[in-house]
C-alpha positions as CSV (number, residue, x, y, z in Angstrom):
1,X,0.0,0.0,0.0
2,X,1.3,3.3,-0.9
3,X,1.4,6.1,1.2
4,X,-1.2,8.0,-1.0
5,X,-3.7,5.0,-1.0
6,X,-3.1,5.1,3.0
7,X,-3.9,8.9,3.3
8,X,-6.7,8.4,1.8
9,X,-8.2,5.6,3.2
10,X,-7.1,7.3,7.1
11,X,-9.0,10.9,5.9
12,X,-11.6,8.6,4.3
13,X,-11.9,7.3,8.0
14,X,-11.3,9.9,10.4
15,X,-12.8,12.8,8.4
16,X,-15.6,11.6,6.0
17,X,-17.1,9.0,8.8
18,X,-17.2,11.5,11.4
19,X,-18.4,14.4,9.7
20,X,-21.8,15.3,10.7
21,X,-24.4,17.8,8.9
22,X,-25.3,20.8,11.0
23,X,-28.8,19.5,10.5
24,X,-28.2,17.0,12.1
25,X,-26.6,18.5,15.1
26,X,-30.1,20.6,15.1
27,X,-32.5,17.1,15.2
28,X,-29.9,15.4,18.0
29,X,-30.3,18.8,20.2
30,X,-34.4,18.4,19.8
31,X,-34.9,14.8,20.1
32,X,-32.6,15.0,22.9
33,X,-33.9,17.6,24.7
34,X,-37.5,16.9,24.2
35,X,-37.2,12.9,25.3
36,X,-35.1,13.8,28.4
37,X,-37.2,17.0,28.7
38,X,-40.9,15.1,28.6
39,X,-39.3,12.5,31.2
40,X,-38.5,15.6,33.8
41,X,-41.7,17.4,33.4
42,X,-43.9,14.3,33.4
43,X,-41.5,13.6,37.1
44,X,-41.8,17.5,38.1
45,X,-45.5,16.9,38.3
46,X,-45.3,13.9,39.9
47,X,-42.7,13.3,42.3
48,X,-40.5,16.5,44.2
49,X,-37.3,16.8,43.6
50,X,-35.8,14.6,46.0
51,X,-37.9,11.7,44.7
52,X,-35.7,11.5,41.2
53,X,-37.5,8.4,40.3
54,X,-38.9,8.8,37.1
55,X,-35.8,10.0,35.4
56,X,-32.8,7.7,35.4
57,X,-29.4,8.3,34.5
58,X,-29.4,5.4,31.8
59,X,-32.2,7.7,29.7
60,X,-29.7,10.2,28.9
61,X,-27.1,7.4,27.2
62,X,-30.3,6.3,25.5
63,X,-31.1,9.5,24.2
64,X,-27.6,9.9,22.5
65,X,-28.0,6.5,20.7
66,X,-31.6,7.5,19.7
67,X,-31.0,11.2,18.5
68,X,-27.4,10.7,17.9
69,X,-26.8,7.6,16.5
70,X,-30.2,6.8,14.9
71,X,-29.2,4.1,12.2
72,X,-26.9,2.2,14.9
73,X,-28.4,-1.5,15.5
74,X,-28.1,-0.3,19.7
75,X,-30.9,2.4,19.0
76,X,-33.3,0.4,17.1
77,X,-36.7,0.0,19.0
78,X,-36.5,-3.8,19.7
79,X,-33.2,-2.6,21.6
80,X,-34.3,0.4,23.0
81,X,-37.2,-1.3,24.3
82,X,-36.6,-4.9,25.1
83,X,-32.2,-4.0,26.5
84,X,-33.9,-1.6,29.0
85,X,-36.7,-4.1,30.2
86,X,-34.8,-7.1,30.4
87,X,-32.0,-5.4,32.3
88,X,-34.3,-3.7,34.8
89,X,-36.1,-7.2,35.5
90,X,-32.3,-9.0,35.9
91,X,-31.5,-5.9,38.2
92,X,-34.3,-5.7,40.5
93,X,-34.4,-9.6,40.8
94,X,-30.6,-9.0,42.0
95,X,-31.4,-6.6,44.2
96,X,-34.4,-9.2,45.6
97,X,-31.6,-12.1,45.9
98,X,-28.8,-10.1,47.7
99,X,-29.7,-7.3,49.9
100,X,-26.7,-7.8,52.0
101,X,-25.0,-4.1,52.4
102,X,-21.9,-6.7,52.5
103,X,-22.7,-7.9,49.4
104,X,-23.8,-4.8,47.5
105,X,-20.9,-5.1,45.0
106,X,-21.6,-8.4,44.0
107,X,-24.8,-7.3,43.6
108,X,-24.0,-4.5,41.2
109,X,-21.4,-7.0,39.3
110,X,-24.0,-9.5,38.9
111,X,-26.6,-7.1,38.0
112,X,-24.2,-5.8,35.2
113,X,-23.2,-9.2,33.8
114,X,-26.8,-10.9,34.0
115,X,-28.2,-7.7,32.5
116,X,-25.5,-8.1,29.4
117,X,-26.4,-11.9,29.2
118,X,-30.1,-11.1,28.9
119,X,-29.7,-8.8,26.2
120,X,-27.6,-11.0,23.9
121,X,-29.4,-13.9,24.4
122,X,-33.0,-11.8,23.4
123,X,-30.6,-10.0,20.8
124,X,-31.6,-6.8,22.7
125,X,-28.2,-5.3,23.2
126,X,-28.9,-1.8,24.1
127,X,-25.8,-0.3,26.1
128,X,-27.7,1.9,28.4
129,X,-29.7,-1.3,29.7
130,X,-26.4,-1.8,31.9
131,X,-26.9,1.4,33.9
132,X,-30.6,0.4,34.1
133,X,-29.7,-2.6,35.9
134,X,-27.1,-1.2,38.2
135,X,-29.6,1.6,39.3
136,X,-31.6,-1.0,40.6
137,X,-29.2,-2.0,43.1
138,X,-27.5,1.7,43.6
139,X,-30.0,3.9,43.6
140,X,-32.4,5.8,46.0
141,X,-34.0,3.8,48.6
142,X,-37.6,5.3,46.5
143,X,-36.5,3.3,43.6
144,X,-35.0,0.3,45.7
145,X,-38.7,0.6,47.1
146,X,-40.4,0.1,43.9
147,X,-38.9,-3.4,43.3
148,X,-40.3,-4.9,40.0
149,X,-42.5,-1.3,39.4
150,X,-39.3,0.0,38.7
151,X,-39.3,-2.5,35.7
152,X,-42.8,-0.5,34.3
153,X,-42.4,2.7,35.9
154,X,-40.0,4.6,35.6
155,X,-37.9,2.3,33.1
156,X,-41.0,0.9,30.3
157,X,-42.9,4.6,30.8
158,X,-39.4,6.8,30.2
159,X,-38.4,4.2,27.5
160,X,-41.8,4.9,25.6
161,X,-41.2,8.5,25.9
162,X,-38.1,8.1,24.6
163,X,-39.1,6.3,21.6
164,X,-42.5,8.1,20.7
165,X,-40.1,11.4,20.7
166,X,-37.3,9.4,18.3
167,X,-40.1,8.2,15.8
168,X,-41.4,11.8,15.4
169,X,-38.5,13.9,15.3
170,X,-36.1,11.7,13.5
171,X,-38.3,11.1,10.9
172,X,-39.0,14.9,10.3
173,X,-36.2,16.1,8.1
174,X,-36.0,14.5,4.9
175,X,-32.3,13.0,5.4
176,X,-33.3,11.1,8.6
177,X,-35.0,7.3,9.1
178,X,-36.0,6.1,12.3
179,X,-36.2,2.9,12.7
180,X,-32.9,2.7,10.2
181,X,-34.1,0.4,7.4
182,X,-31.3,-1.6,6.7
183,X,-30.7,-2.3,3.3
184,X,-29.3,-6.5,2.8
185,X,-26.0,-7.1,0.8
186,X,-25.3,-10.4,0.7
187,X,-27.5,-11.3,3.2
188,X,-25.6,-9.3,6.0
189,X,-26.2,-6.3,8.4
190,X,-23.9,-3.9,9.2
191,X,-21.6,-4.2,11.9
């Protein structure tokens, strides 16, 4: 390989792959701000301010894979949906099984881990779905309290927000597609 062919294929890499339309930067901002937004009003009418149960940190990592990365196979709805409920069921049956203070670490490791498994078997892999999990065994004793409501409310309730918002405003400008229709060569998805 010549050191032309490699310049190009580096600047090819680096510059034409991470280049990103100022349109685009526009959508991100307003998806983003109006999933996360929805989640805290719909909580600031519900719950004071010390009773952060309705908006979790994991939502904000989905709501850069929804309005961010929108044709990534980890933002697709089954994902979305399905990596945040299976991991908040594996978490808050973790939390059930060991409620030990002593054992509070295993019970975030386990958590983690089970929450991964679950996902890949269901082919759910959604990243966030981790931090879902771990909150169940880290966070507030309000949403320790909830045990498997936490699974339906706040996680399946914030998720739906999420999604309703990502299906309306990625699908607004012309150059977006949400749910990313992938398009088959050779039989393959992207990787």
């Amino acid at each position: 390989m010549t050191n032309h062919s490699v310049y190009r294929k580096a600047k090819y890499i680096i510059y034409k792959r991470t280049v990103v339309r100022p349109t685009d930067l526009i959508w991100s901002f307003i998806g983003g701000f109006i999933g996360i937004g929805l989640i805290g009003y719909i909580q600031s009418l519900s719950f004071n301010q010390l009773e952060n149960t309705f908006l979790v940190g994991s939502f904000g990592a989905s709501a850069v894979l929804l309005y961010g990365a929108t044709n990534s196979p980890l933002s697709q709805p089954r994902n979305l949906v399905g990596g945040h409920l299976v991991s908040a069921t594996v978490g808050v049956s973790i939390a059930y099984c060991i409620s030990s203070p002593e054992l509070h670490w295993l019970a975030c490791a386990l958590a983690v881990g089970l929450a991964i498994v679950g996902m890949l078997i269901t082919k759910t892999v959604h990243p966030p779905g981790g931090a879902t999990a771990l909150i169940a065994n880290i966070g507030s004793e309000k949403i320790k309290s909830l045990g498997y409501m936490y699974v339906l409310n706040p996680i399946l309730t914030g998720t739906i927000i999420l999604l309703v918002v990502a299906l309306i405003f990625n699908n607004l400008p012309k150059n977006r597609s949400y749910p990313y229709k992938w398009k088959k060569k050779s039989g393959h998805l992207p990787t």
